[in-house]
C-alpha positions in Angstrom: -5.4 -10.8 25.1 -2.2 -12.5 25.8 -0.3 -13.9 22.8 0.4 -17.8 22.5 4.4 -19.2 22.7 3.4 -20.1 19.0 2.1 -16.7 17.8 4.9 -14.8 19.7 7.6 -17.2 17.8 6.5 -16.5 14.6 6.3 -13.1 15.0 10.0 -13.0 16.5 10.8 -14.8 13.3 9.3 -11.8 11.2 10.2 -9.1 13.0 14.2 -10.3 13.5 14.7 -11.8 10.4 12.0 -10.1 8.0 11.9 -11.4 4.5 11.1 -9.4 1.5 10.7 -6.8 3.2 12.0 -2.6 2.7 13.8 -1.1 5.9 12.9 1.9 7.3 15.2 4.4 6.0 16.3 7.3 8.4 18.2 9.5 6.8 20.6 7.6 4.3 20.8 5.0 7.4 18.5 1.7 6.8 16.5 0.2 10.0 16.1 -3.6 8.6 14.7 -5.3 11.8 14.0 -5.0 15.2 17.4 -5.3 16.4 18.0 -2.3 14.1 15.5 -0.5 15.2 16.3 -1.0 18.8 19.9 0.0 18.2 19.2 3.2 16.8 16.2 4.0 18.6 18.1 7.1 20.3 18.0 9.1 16.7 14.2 9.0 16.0 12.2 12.1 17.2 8.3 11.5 18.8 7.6 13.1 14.8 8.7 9.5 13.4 6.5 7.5 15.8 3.5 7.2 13.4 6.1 6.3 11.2 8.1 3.3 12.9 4.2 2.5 13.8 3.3 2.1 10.3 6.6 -0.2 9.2 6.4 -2.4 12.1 3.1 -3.4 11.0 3.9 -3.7 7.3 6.6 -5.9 9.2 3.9 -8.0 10.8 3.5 -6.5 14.4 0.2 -4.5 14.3 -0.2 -4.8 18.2 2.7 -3.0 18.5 1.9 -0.3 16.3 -1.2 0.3 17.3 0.4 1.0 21.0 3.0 4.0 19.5 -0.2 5.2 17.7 -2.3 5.2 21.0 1.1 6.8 22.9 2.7 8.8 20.7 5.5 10.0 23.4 6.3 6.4 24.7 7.0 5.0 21.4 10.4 4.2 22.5 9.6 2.8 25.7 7.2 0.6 23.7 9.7 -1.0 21.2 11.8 -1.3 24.1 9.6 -3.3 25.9 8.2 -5.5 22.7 12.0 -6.0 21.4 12.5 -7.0 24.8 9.3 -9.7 24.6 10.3 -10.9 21.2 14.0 -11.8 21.9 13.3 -15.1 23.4 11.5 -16.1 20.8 13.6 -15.3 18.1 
């Protein structure tokens, strides 16, 4: 199912700029957002896919977490590609 201009803003909206929300904490390092998590993507391991799965979809994005859950080993890849998706609707 292809997401709607509208559904994909507001999602960009939570994802980028989540409010009253924890980051992910890796290490003593806090992942806050997307952007974050995109930046720092090279230090996660395939063991913290379920993971970045889980808070991206207390972040709002269960579509997304659902994929790294189904693919385990192209987690990265796959918050590559929805970072990538989400940008121009931020």
């Amino acid at each position: 199912m292809v997401e709607s201009k509208g559904v994909l803003m507001d999602l960009a909206k939570k994802m980028f700029d989540p409010v009253k929300k924890n980051p992910y904490y890796l290490g003593e390092r806090a992942i806050r957002n997307l952007r974050e998590l995109r930046q720092n993507l090279d230090l996660f391991t395939e063991k913290e896919a379920i993971w970045v799965a889980d808070w991206l979809e207390y972040l709002g994005d269960p579509k997304t977490a659902q994929k790294i859950r189904e693919k385990r080993g192209d987690f990265k890849a796959i918050v590559i590609n929805r970072y990538a998706e989400l940008w121009h609707y931020r």
